[in-house]
PDB file of N, CA, C and O in Angstrom:
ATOM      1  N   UNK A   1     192.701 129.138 -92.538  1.00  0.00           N
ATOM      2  CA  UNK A   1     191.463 128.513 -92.133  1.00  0.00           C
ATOM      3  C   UNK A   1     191.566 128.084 -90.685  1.00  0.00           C
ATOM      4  O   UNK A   1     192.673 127.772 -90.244  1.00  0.00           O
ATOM      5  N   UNK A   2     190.685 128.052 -90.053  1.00  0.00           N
ATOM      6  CA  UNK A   2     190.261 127.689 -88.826  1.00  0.00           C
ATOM      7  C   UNK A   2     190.673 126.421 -88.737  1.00  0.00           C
ATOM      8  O   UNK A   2     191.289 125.955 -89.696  1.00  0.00           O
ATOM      9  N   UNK A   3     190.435 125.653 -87.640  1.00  0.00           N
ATOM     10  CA  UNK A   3     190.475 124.193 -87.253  1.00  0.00           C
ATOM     11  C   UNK A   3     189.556 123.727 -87.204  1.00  0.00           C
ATOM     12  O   UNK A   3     189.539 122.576 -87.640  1.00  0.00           O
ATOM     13  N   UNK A   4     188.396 124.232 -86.723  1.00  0.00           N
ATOM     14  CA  UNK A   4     186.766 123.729 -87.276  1.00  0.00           C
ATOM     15  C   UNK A   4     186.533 123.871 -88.895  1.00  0.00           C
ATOM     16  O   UNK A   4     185.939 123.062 -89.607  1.00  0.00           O
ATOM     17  N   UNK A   5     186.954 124.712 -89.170  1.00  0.00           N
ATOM     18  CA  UNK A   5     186.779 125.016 -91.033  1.00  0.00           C
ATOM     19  C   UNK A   5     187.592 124.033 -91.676  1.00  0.00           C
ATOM     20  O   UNK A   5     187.163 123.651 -92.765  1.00  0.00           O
ATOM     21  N   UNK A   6     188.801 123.463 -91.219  1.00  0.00           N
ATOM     22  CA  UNK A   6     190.011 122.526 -91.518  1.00  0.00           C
ATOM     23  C   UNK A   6     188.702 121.042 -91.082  1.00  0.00           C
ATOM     24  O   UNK A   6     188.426 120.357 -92.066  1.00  0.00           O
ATOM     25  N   UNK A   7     188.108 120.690 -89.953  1.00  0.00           N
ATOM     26  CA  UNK A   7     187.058 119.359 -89.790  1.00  0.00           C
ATOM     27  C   UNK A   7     186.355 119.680 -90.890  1.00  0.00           C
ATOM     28  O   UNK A   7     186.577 119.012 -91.900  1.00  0.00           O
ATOM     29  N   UNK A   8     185.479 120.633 -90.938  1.00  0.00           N
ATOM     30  CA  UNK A   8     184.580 120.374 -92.277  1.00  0.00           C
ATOM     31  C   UNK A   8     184.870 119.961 -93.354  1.00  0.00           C
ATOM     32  O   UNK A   8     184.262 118.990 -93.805  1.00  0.00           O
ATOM     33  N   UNK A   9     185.832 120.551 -94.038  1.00  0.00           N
ATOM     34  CA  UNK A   9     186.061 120.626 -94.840  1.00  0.00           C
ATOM     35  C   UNK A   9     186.830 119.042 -95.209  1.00  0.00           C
ATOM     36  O   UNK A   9     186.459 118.353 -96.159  1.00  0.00           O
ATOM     37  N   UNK A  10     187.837 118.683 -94.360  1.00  0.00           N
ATOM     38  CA  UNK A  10     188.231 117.314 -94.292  1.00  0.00           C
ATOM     39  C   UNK A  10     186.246 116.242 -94.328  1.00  0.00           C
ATOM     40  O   UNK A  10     185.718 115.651 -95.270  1.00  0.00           O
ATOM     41  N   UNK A  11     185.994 116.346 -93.600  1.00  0.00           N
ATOM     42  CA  UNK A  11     184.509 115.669 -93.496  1.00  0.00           C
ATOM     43  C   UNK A  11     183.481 115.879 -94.358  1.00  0.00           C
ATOM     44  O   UNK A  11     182.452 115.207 -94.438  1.00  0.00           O
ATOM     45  N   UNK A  12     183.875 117.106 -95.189  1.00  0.00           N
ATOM     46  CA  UNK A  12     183.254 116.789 -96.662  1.00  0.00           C
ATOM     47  C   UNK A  12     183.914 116.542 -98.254  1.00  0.00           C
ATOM     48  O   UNK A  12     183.418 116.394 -99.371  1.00  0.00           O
ATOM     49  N   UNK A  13     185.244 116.582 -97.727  1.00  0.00           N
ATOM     50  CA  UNK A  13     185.837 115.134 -98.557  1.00  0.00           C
ATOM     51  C   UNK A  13     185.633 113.631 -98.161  1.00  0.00           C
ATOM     52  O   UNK A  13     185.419 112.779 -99.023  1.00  0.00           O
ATOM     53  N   UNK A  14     185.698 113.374 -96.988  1.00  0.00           N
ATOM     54  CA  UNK A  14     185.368 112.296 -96.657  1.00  0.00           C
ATOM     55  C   UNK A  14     183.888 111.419 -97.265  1.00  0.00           C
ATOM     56  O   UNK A  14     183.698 110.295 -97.729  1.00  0.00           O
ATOM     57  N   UNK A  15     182.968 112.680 -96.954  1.00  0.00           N
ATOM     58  CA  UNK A  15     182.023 111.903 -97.413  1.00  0.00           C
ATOM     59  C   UNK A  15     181.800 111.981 -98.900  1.00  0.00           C
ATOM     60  O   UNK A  15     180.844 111.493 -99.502  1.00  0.00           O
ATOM     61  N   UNK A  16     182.800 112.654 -99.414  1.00  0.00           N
ATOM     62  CA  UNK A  16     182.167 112.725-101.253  1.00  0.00           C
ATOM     63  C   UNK A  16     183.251 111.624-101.550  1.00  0.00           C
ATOM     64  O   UNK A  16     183.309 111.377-102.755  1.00  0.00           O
ATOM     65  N   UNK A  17     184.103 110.914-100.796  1.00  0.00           N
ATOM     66  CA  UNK A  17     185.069 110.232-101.812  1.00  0.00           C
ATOM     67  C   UNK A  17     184.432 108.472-100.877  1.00  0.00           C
ATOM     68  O   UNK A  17     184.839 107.319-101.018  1.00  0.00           O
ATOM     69  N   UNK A  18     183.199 109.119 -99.880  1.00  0.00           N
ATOM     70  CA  UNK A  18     182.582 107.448 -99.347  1.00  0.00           C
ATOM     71  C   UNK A  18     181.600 107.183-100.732  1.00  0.00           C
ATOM     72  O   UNK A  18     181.503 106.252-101.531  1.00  0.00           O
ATOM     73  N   UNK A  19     180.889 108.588-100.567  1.00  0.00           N
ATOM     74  CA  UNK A  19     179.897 108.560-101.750  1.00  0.00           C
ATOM     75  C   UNK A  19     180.454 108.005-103.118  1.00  0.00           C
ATOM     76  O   UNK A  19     179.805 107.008-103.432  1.00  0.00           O
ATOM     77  N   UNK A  20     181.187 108.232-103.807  1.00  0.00           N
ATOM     78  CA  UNK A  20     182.384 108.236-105.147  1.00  0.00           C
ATOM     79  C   UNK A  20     182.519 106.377-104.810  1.00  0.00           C
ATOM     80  O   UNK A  20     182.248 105.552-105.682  1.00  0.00           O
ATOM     81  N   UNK A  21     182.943 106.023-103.516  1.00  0.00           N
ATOM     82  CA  UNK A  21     183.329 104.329-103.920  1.00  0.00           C
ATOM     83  C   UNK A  21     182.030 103.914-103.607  1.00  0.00           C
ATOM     84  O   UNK A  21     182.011 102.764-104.047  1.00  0.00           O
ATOM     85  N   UNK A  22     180.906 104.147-103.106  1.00  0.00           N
ATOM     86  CA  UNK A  22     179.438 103.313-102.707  1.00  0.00           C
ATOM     87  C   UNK A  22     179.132 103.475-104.400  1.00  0.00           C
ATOM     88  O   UNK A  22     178.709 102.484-104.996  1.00  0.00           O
ATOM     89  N   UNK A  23     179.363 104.762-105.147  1.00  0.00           N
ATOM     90  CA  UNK A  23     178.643 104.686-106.439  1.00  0.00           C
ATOM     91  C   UNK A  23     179.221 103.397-107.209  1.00  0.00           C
ATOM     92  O   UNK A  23     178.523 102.576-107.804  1.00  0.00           O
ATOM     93  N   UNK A  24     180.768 103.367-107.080  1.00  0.00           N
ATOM     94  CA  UNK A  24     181.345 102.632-107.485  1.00  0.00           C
ATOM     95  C   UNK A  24     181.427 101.074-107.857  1.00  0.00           C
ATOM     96  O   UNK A  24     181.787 100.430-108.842  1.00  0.00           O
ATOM     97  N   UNK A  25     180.848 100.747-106.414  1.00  0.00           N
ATOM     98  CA  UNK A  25     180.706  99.656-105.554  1.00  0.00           C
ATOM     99  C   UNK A  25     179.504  99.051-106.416  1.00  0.00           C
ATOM    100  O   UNK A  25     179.613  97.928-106.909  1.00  0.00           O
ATOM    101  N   UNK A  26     178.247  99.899-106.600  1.00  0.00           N
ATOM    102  CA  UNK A  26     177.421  99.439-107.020  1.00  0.00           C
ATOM    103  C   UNK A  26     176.882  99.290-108.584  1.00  0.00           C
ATOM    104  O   UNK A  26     175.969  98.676-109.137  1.00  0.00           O
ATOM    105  N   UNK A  27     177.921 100.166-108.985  1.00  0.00           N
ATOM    106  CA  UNK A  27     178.790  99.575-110.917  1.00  0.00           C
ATOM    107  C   UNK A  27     178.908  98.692-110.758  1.00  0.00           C
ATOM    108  O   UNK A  27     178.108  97.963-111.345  1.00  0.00           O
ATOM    109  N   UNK A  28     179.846  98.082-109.966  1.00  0.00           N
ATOM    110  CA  UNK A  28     180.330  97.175-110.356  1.00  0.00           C
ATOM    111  C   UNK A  28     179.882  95.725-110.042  1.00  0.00           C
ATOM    112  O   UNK A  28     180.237  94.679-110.585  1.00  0.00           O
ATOM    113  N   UNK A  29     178.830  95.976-108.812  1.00  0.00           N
ATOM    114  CA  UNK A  29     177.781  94.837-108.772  1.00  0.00           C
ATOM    115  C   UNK A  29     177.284  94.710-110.004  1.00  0.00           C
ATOM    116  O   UNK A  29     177.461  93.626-110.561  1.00  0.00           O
ATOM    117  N   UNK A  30     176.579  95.740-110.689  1.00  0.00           N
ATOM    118  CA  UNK A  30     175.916  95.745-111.770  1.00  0.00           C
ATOM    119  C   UNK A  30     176.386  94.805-113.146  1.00  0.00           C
ATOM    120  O   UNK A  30     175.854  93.996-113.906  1.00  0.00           O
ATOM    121  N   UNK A  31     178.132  95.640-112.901  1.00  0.00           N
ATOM    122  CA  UNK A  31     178.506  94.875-114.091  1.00  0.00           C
ATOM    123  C   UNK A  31     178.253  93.154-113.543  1.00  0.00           C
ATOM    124  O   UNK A  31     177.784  92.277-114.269  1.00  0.00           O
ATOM    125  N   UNK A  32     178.629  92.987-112.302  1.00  0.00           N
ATOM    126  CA  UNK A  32     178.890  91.512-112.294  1.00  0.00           C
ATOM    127  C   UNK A  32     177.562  90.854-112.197  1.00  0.00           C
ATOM    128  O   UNK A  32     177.611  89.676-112.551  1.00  0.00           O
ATOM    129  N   UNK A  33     176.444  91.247-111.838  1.00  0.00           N
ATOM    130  CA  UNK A  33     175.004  90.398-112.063  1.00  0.00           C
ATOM    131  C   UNK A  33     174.764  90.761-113.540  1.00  0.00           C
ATOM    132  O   UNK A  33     173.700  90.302-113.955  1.00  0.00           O
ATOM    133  N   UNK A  34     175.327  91.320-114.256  1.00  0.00           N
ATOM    134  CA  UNK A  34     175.446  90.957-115.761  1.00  0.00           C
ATOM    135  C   UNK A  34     175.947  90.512-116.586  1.00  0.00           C
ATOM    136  O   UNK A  34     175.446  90.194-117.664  1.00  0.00           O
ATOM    137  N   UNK A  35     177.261  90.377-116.174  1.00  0.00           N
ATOM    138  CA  UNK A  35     178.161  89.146-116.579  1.00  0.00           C
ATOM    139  C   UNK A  35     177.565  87.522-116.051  1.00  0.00           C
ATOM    140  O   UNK A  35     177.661  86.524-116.766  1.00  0.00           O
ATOM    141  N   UNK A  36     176.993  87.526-114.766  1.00  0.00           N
ATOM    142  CA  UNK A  36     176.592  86.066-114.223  1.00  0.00           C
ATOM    143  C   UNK A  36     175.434  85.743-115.233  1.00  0.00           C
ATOM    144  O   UNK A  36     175.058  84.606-115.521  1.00  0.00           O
ATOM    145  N   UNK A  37     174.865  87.061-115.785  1.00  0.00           N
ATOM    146  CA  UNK A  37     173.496  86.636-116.021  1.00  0.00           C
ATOM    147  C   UNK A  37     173.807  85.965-117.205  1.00  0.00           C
ATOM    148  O   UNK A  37     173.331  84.841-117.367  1.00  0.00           O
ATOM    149  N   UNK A  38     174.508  86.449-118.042  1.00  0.00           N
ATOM    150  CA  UNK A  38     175.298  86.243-120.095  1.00  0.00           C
ATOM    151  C   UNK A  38     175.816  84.374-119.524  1.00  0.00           C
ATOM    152  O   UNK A  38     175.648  83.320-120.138  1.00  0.00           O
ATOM    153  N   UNK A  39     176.552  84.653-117.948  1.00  0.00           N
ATOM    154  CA  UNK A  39     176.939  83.416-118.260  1.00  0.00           C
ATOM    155  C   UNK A  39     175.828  82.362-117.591  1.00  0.00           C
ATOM    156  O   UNK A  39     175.959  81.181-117.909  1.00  0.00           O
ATOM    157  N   UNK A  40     175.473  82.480-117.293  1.00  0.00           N
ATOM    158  CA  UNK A  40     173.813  81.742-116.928  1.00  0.00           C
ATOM    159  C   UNK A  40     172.959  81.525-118.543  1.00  0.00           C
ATOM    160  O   UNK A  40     172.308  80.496-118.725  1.00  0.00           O
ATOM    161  N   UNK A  41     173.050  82.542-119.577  1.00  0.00           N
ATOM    162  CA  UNK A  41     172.193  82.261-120.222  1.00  0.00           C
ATOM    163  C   UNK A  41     173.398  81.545-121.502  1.00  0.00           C
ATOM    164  O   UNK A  41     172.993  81.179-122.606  1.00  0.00           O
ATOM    165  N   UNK A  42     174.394  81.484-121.219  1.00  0.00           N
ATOM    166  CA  UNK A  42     175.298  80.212-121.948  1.00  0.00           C
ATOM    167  C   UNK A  42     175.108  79.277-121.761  1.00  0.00           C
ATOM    168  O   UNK A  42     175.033  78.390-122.612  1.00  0.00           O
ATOM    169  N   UNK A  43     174.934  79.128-120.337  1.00  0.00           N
ATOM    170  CA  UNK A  43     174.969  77.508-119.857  1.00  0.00           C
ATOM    171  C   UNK A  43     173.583  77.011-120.554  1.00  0.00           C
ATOM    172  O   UNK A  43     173.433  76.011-121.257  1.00  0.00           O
ATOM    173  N   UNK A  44     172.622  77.966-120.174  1.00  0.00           N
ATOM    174  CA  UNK A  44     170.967  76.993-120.319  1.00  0.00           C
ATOM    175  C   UNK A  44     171.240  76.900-122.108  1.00  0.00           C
ATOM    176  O   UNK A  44     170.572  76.070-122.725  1.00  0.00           O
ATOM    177  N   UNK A  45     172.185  77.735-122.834  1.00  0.00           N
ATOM    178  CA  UNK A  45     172.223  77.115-124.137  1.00  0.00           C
ATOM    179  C   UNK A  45     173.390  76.087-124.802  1.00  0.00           C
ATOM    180  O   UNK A  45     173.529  75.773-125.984  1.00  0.00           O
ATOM    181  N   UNK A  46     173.866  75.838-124.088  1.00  0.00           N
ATOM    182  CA  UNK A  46     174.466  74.702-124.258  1.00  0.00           C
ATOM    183  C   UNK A  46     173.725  73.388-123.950  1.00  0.00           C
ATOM    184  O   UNK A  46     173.364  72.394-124.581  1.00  0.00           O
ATOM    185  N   UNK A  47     173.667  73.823-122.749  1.00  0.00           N
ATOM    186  CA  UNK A  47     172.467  72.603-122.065  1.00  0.00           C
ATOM    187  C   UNK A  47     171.046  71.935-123.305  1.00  0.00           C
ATOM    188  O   UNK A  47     170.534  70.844-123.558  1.00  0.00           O
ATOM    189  N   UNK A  48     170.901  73.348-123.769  1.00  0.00           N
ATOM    190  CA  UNK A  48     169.326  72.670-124.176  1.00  0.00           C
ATOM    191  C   UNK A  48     170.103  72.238-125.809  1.00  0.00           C
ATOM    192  O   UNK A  48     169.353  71.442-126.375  1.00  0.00           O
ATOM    193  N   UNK A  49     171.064  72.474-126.466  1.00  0.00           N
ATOM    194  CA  UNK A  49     171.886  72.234-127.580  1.00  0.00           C
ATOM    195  C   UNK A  49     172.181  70.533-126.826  1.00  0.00           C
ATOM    196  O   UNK A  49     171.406  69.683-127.263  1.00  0.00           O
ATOM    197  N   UNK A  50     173.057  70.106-125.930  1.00  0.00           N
ATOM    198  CA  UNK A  50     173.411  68.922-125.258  1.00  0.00           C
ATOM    199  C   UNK A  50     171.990  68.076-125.319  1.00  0.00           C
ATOM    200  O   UNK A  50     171.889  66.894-125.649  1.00  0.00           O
ATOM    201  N   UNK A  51     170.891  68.983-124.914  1.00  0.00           N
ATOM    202  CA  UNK A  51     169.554  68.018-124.731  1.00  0.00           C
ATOM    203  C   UNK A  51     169.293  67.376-126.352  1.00  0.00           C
ATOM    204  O   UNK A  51     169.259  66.236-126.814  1.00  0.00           O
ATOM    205  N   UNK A  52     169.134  68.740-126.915  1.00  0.00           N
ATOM    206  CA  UNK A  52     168.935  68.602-128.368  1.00  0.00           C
ATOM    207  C   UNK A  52     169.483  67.357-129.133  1.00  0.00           C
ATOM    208  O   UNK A  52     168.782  66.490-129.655  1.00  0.00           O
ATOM    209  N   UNK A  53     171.175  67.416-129.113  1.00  0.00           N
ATOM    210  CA  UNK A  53     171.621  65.867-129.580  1.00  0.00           C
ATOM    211  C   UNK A  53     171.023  64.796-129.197  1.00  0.00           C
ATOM    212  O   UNK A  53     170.469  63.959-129.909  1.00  0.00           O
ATOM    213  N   UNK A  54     171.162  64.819-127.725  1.00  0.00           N
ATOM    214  CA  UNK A  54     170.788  63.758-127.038  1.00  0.00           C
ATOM    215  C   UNK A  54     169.485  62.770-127.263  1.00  0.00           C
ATOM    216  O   UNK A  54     169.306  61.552-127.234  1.00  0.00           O
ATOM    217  N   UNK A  55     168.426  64.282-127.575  1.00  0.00           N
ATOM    218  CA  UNK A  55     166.776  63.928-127.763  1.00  0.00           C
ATOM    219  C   UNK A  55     166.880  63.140-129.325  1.00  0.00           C
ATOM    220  O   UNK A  55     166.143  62.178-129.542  1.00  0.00           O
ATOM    221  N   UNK A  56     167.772  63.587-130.295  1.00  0.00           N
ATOM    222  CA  UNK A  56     167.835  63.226-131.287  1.00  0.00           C
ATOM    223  C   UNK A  56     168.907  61.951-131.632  1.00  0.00           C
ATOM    224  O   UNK A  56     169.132  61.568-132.780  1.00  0.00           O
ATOM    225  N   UNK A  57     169.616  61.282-130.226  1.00  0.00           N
ATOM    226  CA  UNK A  57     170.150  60.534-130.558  1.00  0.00           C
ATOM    227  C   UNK A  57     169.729  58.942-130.434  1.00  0.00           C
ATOM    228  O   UNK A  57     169.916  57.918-131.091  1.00  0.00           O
ATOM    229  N   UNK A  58     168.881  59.416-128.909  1.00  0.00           N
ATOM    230  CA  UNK A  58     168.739  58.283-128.154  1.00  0.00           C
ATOM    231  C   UNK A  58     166.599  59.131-127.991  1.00  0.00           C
ATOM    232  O   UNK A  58     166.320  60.153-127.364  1.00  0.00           O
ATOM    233  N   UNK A  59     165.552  58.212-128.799  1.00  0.00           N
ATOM    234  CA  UNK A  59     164.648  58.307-129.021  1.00  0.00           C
ATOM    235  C   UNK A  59     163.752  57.910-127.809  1.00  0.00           C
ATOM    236  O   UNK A  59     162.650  58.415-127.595  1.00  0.00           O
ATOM    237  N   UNK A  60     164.403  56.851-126.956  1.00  0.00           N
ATOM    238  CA  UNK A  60     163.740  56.601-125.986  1.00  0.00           C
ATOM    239  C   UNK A  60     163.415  57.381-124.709  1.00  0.00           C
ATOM    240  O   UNK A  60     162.628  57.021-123.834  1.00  0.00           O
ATOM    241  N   UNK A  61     164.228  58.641-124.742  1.00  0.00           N
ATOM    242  CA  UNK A  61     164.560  59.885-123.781  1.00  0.00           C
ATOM    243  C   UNK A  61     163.906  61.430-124.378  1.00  0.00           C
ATOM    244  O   UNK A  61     163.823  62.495-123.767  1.00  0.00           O
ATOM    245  N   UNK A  62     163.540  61.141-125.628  1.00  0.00           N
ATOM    246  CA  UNK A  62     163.501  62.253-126.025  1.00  0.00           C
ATOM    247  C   UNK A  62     161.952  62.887-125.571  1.00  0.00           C
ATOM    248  O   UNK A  62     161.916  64.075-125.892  1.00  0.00           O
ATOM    249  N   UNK A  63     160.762  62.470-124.965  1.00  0.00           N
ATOM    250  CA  UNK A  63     160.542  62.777-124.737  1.00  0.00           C
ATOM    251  C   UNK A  63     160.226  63.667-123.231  1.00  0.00           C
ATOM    252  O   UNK A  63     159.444  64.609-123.099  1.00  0.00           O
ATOM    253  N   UNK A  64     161.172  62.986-122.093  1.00  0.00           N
ATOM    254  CA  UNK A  64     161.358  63.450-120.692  1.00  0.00           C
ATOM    255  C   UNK A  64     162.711  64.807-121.263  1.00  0.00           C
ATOM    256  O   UNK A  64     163.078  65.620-120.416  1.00  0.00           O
ATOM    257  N   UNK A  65     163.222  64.863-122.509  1.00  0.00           N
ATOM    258  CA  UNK A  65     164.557  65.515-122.479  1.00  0.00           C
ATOM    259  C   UNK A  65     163.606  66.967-123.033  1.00  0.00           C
ATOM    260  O   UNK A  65     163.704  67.975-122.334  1.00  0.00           O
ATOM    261  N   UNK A  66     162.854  67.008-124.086  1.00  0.00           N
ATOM    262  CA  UNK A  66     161.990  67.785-124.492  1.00  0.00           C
ATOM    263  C   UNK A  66     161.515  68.725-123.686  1.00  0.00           C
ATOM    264  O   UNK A  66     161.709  69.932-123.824  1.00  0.00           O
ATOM    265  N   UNK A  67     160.481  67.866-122.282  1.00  0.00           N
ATOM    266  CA  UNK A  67     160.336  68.535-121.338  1.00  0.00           C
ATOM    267  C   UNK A  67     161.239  69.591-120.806  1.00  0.00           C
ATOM    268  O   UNK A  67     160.870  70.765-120.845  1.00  0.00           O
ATOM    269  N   UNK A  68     162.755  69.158-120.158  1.00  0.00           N
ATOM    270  CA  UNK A  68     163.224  69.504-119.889  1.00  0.00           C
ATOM    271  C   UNK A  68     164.100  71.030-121.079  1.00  0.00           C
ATOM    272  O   UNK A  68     164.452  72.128-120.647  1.00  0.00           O
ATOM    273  N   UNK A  69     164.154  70.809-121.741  1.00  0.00           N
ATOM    274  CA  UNK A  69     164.959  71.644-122.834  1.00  0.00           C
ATOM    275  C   UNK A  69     164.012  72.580-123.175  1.00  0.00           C
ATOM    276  O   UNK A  69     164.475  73.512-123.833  1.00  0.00           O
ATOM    277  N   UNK A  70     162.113  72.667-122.795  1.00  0.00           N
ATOM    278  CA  UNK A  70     161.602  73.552-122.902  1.00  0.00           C
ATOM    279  C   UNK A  70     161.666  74.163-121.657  1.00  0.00           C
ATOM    280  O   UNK A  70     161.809  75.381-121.758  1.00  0.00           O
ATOM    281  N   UNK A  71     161.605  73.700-120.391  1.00  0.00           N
ATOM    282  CA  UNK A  71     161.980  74.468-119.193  1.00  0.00           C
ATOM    283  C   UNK A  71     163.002  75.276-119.016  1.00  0.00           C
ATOM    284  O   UNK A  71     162.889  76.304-118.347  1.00  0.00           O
ATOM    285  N   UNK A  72     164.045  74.937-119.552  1.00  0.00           N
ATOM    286  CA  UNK A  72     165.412  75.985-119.627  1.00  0.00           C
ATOM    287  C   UNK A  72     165.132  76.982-120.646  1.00  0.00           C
ATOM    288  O   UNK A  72     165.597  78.121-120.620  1.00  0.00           O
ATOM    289  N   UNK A  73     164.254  76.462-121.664  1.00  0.00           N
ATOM    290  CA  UNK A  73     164.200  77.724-122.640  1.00  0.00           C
ATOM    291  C   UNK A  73     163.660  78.861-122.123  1.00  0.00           C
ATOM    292  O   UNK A  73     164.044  80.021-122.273  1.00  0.00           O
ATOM    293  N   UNK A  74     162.393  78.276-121.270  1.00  0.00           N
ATOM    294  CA  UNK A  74     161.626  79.259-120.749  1.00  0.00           C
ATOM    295  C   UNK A  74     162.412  80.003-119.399  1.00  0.00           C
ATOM    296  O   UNK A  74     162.363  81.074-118.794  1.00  0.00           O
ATOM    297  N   UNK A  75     163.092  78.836-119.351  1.00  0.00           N
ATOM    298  CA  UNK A  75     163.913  80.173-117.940  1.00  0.00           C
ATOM    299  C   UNK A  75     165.031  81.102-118.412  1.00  0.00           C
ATOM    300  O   UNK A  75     165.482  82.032-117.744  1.00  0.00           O
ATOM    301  N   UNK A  76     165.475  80.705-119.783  1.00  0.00           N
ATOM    302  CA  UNK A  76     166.452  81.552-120.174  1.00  0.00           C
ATOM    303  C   UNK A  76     165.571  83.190-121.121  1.00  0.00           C
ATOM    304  O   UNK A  76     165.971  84.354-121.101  1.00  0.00           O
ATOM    305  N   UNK A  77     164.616  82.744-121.669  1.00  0.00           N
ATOM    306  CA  UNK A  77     163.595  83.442-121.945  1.00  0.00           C
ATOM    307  C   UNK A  77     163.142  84.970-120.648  1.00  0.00           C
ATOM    308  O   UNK A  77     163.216  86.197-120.712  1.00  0.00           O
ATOM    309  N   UNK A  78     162.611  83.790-119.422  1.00  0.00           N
ATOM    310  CA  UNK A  78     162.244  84.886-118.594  1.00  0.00           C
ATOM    311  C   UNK A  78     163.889  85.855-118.057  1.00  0.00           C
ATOM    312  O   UNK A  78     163.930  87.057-117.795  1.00  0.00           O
ATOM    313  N   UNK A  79     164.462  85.382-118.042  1.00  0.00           N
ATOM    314  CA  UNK A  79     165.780  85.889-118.222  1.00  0.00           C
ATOM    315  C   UNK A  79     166.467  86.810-118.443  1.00  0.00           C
ATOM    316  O   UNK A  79     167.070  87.670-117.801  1.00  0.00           O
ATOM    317  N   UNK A  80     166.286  86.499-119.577  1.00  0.00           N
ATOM    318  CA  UNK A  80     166.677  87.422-120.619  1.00  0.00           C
ATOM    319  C   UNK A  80     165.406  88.322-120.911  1.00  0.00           C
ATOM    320  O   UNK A  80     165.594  89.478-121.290  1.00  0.00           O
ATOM    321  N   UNK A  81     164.629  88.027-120.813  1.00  0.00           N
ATOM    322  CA  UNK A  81     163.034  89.428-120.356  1.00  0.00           C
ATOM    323  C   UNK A  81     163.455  90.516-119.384  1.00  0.00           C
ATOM    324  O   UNK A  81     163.018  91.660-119.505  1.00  0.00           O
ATOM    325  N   UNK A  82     164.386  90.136-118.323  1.00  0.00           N
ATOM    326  CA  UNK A  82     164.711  91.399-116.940  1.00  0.00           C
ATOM    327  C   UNK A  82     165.658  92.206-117.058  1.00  0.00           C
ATOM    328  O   UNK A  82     165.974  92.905-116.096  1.00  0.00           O
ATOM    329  N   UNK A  83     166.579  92.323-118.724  1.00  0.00           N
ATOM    330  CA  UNK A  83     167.977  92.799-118.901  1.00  0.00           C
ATOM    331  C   UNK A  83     167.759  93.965-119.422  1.00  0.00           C
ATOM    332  O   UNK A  83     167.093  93.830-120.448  1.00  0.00           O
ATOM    333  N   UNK A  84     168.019  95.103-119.187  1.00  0.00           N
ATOM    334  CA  UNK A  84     167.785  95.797-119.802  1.00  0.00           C
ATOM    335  C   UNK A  84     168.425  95.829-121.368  1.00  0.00           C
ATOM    336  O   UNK A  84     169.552  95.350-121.485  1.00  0.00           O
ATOM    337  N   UNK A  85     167.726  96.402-122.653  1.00  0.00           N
ATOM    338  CA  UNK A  85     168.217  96.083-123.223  1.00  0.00           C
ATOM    339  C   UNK A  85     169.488  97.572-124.281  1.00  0.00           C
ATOM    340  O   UNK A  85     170.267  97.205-125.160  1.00  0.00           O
TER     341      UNK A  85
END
């Protein structure tokens, strides 16, 4: 092979093994805004479980806690609406 045929050919490995880690790269974003998301939608259920006792322990709160424990529902809701399933 030539020495120009030897550049190409080097320069189209190059770009199939840039291409190969950008695909890569963006797996693995994927996986990880889906792992954040599972653990995002733990927290808002613990949280609204924590509210839950709470609303049921101490009566004088339960209704500002209510509020709140339906707001997380609904954000864990819209949430969990964007994941594919």
């Amino acid at each position: 092979m030539t020495t120009a045929a030897n550049h190409y050919r080097d320069a189209g490995f190059e770009f199939h093994n840039a291409y190969e880690a950008r695909e890569r790269g963006h797996q693995e974003q994927a996986a990880f805004r889906m792992r954040m998301s599972e653990w995002h939608q733990r927290q808002a259920r613990l949280r609204i479980d924590a509210l839950r006792l709470l609303a049921e322990s101490d009566t004088s709160y339960a209704g500002i806690l209510r509020t709140e424990q339906d707001a997380l529902a609904r954000l864990l809701a819209d949430e969990h609406s964007g994941l594919p399933d």
